[in-house]
C-alpha positions in Angstrom: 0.0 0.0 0.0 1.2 3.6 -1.0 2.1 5.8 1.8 -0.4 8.7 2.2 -2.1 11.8 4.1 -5.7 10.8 5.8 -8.0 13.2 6.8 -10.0 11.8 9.6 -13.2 13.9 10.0 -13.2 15.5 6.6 -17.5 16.5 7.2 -15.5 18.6 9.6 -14.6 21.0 7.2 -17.4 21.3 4.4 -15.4 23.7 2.2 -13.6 22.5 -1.4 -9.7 21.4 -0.8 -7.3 20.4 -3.3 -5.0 18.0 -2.0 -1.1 18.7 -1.8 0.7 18.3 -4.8 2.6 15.5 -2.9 3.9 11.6 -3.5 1.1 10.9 -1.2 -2.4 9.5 -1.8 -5.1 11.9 -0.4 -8.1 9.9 1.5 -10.8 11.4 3.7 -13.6 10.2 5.5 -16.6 12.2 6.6 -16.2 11.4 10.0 -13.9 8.9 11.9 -14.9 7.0 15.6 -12.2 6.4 17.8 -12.2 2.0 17.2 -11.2 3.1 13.3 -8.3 5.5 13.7 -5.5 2.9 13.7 -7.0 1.0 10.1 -7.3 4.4 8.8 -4.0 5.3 9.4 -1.9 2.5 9.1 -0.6 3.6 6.2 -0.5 7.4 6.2 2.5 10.1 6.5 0.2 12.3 7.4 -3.0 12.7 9.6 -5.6 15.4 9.3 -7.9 15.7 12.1 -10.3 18.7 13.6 -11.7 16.8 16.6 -10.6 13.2 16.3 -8.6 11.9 19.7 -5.3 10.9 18.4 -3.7 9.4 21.8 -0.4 8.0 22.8 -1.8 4.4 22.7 -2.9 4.6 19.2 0.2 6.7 17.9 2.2 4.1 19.4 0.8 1.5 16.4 1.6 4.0 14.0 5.5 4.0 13.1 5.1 5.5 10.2 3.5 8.7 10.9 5.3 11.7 10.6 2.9 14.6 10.3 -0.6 15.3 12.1 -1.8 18.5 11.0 -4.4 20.0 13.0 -7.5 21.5 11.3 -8.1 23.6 14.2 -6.1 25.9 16.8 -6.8 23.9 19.7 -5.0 20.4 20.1 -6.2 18.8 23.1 -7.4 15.9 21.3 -3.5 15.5 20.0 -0.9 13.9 23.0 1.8 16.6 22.1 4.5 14.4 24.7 4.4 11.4 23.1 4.7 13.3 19.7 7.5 15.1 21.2 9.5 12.1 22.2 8.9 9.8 19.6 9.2 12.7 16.2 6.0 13.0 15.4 5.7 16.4 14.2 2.2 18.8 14.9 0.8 21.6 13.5 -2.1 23.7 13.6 -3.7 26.4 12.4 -4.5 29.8 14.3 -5.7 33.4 13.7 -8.3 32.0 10.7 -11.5 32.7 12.4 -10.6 35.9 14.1 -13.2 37.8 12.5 -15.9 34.9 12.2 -16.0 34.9 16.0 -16.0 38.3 16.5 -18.8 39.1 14.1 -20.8 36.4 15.8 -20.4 37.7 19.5 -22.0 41.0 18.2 -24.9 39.1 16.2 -25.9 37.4 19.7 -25.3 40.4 21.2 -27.1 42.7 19.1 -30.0 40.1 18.8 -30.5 40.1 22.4 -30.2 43.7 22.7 -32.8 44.4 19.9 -35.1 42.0 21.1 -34.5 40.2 16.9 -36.3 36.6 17.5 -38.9 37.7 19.6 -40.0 40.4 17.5 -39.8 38.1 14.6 -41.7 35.3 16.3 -44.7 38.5 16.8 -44.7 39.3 13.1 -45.4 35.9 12.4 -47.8 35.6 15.0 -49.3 38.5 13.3 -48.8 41.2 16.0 -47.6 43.9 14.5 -50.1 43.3 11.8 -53.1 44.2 14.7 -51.0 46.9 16.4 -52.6 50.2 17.0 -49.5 52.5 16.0 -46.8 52.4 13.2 -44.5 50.4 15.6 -45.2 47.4 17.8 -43.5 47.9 21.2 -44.3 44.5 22.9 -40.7 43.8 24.0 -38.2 46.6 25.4 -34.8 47.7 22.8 -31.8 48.6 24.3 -28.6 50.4 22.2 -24.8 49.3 23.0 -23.7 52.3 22.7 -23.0 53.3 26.6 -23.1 50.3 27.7 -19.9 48.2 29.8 -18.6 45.4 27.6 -16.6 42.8 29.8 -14.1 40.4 28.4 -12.5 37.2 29.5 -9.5 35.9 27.3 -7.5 38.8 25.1 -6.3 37.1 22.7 -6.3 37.5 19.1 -10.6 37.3 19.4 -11.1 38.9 22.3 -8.7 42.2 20.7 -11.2 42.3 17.8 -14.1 41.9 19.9 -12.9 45.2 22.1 -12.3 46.9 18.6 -16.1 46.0 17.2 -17.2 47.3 21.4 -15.0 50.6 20.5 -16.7 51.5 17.2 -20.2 50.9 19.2 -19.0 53.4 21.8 -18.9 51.0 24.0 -17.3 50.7 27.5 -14.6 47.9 27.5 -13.2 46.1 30.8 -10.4 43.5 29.9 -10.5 40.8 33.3 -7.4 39.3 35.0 -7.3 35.8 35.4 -9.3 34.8 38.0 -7.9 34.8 41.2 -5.0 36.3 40.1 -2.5 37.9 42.8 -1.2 40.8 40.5 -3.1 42.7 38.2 -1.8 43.8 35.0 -1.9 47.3 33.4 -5.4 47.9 31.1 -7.1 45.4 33.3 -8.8 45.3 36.0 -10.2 42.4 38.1 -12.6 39.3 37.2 -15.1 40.0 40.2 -14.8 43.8 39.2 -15.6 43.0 35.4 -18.0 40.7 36.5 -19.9 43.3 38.7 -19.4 46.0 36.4 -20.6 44.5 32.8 -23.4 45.0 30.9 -22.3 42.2 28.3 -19.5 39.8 29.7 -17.9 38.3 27.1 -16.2 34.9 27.0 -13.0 34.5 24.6 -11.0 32.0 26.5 -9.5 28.1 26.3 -10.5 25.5 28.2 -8.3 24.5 30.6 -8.1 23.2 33.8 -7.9 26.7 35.5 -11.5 27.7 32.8 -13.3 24.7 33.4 -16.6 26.3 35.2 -15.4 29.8 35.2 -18.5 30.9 35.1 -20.9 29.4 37.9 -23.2 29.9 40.7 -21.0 32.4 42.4 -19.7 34.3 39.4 -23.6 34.8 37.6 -24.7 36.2 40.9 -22.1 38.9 41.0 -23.5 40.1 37.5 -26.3 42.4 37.1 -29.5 41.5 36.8 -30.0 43.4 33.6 -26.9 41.7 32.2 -25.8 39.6 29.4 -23.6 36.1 29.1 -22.1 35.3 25.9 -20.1 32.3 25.1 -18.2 31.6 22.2 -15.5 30.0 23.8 -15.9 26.7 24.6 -19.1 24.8 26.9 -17.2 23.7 29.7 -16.0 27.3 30.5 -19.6 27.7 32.1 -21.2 25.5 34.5 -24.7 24.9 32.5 -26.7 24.2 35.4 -25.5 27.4 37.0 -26.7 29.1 33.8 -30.2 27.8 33.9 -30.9 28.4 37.2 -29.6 31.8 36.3 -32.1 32.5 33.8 -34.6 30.6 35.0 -34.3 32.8 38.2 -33.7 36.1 36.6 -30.1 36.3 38.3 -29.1 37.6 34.6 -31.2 39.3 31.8 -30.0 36.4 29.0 -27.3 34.6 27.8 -26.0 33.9 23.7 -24.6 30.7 23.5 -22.2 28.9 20.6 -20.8 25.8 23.0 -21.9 22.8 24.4 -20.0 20.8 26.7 -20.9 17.9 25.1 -21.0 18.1 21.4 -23.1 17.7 18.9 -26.1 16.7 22.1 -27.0 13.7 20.8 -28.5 13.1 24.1 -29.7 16.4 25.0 -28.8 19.3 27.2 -30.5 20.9 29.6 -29.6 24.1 28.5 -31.7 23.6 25.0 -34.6 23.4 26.8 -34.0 27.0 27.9 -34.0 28.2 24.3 -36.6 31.6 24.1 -36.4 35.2 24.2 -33.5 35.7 26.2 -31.3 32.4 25.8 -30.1 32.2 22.2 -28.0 29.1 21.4 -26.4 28.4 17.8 -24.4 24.8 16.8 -20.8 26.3 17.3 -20.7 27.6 14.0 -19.1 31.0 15.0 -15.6 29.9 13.6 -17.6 29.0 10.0 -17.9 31.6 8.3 -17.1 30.8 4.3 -14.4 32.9 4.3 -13.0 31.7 7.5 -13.4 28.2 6.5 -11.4 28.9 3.0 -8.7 30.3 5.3 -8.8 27.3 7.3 -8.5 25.0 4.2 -5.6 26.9 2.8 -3.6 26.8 5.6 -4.0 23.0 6.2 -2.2 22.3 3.2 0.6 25.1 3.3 1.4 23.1 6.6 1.5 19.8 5.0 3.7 21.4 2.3 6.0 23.1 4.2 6.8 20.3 6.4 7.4 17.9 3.0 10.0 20.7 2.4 12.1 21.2 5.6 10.1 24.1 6.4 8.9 24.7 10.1 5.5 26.1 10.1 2.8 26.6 12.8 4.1 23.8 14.4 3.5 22.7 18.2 6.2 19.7 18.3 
């Protein structure tokens, strides 16, 4: 069998690639469990994989992989040690969906703030149709302009999402870690952005130090007029805490992008809070067409690079 480059969860990416120009057969598959990753691979040079575990018990059977080539930033799914002590090298891809996520905290945002669905669900409900005035006003508006914009994780995403807050004339508070000892210049606090926000903005990894930023305690220091977004990842809020939160009134509504467990093929609670003020979308923030071409393109300038001695985006 030829040596070649396997792309594991290829349904992952639904966006035209043309493979490599590389001594290397090019195979996919839509989607790959974790019992098939060792067949699939047993003859690649290269592995392709978005979300697909690949583990140090499984790399292990694979002596002749060289490359795995994240189709994502994050690489928790990849065992970077054993890579690193046994020459397997790993790349990823970073910076491509900057934008995407950006522009989609400020279309939950805004949609939340305008009241969108709800006074879409009246038109079709014929409201506006019977309404007395010019205007229905059945659900209250409220501008961004003025109004305190909090933000966990300043990265690259969290920098564009203060820009987007600037050009809304918005107020922006950039947190510390939480339960940080030392507070660095331009920040101030978690518990103070917390208490201060109007919006509070998750932008973060999850890591051991994120997992349930946001819970019980933290959603009670908000306002009650205040707004959660989360385009982060799900296990940087603790859902429960969340739907008690809304169901309560502890917070005015929350715009959601992650599940902890995705896709919820056996539900989640949180779905069943879906209305006016909980909006939840399939973590497609990242996919915008454009940043799904950028995504793409930069798989395969990896793969190249590597076939030519070139170090590029690479972890190990």
């Amino acid at each position: 069998m030829n040596p070649c480059m396997v792309f594991l969860d290829r349904g992952s990416l639904p966006m035209p690639i043309c493979p490599p120009e590389l001594p290397l057969q090019w195979r996919e598959y839509e989607s790959t469990q974790p019992e098939q990753v060792l067949a699939r691979l047993e003859y690649a040079e290269v592995a392709i994989s978005n979300k697909v575990p690949l583990l140090a018990d499984t790399l292990a059977q694979l002596p002749g992989l060289k490359l795995i080539a994240i189709a994502a930033t994050g690489a928790n799914n990849v065992d970077l040690e054993y890579c690193r002590k046994h020459g397997i090298a790993v790349c990823n891809v970073s910076g491509y969906s900057t934008h995407s996520v950006a522009e989609h905290t400020f279309a939950l945002l805004l949609a939340l703030r305008r009241q969108l669905v709800t006074y879409h669900a009246d038109i079709v409900a014929g409201e506006w149709q019977k309404a007395a005035h010019f205007a229905l006003f059945s659900h209250p508006v409220n501008d961004l302009q003025g109004s305190t914009l909090g933000i966990f994780g300043y990265g690259e995403i969290g920098q564009a999402v203060a820009r987007i807050a600037a050009a809304f004339e918005m107020k922006v508070l950039v947190a510390e870690r939480k339960n940080s000892l030392t507070q660095r210049k331009d920040r101030v606090s978690f518990e103070q952005m917390l208490t201060q926000a109007d919006v509070v903005s998750l932008h973060c990894p999850l890591t051991a130090e994120t997992r349930h930023l946001i819970g019980v305690a933290e959603l009670r220091l908000m306002k009650r007029s205040a707004l959660l977004i989360n385009v982060a990842r799900g296990g940087v809020v603790d859902e429960a805490a969340l739907i008690q939160a809304l169901q309560e009134g502890w917070i005015a509504g929350a715009g959601i992008d992650v599940l902890s467990t995705e896709p919820p093929k056996n539900g989640n609670p949180l779905l069943e809070c879906i209305g006016p003020n909980c909006l939840v979308t399939p973590h497609i923030a990242w996919a915008s067409q454009q940043a799904m071409a950028r995504l793409a393109k930069e798989i395969l300038c990896n793969i190249t690079a590597f076939y030519r001695g070139e170090s590029r985006n690479r972890l190990v």
